[in-house]
N, C-alpha and C positions, 0 to 999 in steps of 0.2 A: 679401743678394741673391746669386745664382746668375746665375754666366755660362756658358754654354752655348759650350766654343769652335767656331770654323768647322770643317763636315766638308768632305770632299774633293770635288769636281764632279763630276756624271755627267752627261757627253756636252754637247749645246747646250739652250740654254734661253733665255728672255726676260726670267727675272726679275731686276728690274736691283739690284744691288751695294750696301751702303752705302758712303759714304765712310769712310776711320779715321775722321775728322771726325764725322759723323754717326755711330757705332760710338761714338764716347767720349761723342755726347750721350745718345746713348739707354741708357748704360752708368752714366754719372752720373746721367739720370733714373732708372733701379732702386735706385742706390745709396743716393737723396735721398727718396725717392718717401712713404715711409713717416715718418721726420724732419717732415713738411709735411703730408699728410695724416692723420688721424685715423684708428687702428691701428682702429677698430670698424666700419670701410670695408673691411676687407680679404678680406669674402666678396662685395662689392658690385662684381661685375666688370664689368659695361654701364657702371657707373658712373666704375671705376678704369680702365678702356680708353679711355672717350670723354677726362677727365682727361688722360691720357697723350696721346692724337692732338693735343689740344689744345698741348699743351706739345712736340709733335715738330712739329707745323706751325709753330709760332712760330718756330721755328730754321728752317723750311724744309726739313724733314724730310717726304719723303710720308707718310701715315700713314693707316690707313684701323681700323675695327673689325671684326674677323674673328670670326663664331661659329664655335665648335669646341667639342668633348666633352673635357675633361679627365680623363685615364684613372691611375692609381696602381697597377702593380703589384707585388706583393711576391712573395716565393718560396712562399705557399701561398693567396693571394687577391686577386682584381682589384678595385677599385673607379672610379668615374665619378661625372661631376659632368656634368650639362649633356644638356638631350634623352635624359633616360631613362625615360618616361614616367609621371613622375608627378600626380600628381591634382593640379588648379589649388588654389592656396592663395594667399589675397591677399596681395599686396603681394610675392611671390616666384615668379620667373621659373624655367620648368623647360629653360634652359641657358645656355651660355657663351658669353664671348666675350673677344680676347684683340686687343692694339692693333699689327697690322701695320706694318711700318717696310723696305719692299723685303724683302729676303732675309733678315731679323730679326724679331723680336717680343718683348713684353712682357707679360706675364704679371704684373698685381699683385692677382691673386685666388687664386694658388694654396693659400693658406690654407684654404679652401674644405675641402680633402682632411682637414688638419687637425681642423678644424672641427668637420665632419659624422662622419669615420672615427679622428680619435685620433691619425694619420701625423703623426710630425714632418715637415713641408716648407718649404724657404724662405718669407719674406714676397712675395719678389719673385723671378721670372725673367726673364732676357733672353738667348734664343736663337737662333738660327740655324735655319732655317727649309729642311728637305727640300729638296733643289734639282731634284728630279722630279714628275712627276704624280703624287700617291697617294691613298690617302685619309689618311695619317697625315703632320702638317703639320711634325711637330717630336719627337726623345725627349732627353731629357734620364736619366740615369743619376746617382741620389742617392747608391748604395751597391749594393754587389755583389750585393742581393736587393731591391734599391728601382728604380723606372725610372718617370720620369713621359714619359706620352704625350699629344700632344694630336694630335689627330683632327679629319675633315671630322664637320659632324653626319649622322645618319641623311636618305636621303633622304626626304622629305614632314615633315621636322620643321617646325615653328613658327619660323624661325630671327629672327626680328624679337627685337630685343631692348628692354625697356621703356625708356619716353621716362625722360632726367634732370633735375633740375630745373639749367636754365644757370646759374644765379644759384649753385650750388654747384661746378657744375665749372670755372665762369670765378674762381670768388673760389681753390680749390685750383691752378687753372693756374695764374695769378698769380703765386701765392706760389708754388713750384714754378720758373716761367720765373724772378723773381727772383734763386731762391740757386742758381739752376745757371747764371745771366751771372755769377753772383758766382764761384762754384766754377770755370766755365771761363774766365777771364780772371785767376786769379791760375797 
């Protein structure tokens, strides 16, 4: 897992703060996330976000699911993941989305880049979240020719992301909320 440290503030804003508190759980959920869920989930982002909100609400963490474009650049080509118009194919969704946490996020689909393009990328991010209006939500910097970006999607995209089955994401929350009262309480 990748942690994204905080950038500096520009000007006032509303988006409200995590606590350290909140910051070590959602820290420790990136850490765990994967240990607990089944690594062949890890291009299954509607699925590994709702997952995730689920286990930040339980703490009382806000958390909400954010569509966004996942972007890879390198020093001679860009790549994306999420709303880029490709042709319907069943059972796969043409974009992203990524588990809101105040002024932070989670990211346990970036694999995805991997996946599709070859990129080594973490299993898991947990970022710090632009503290202005833009269309670009978060970058995180891999290596001095690597930078991943996540983005608003296109506008008139499809941004609905497909339904999960509960019965999957409540038995992975679970276990999840579990060994992270267990991890934060020792």
């Amino acid at each position: 897992m990748v942690s994204c440290p905080q950038p500096g503030r520009f000007g006032e804003n509303d988006m409200k703060a995590l606590s350290a508190a909140e910051q070590n759980i959602l820290t420790a959920l990136g850490n765990l996330f994967y240990e607990t869920v089944p690594q062949n989930l890890r291009t299954y982002c509607s699925l590994t976000s709702e997952i995730s909100k689920h286990v930040l609400q339980h703490f009382k963490v806000e958390a909400t699911v954010v569509p966004c474009q996942l972007w890879c650049a390198t020093s001679d080509h860009n790549y994306a993941i999420g709303f880029v118009g490709n042709a319907p194919v069943e059972n796969k969704w043409d974009g992203h989305v990524i588990c809101a946490a105040k002024d932070w996020f989670i990211d346990a689909a970036v694999y995805h880049i991997q996946a599709q393009f070859g990129i080594s990328v973490p299993q898991v991010v947990v970022a710090h979240k632009f503290l202005v209006p833009t269309q670009a939500i978060s970058r995180l910097n891999l290596s001095d020719s690597q930078t991943l970006w996540w983005y608003q999607p296109p506008p008139g995209a499809d941004t609905s992301p497909p339904e999960n089955p509960q019965e999957l994401v409540s038995d992975y929350a679970s276990q999840l909320i579990e060994r992270l009262q267990a991890r934060l309480t020792h």
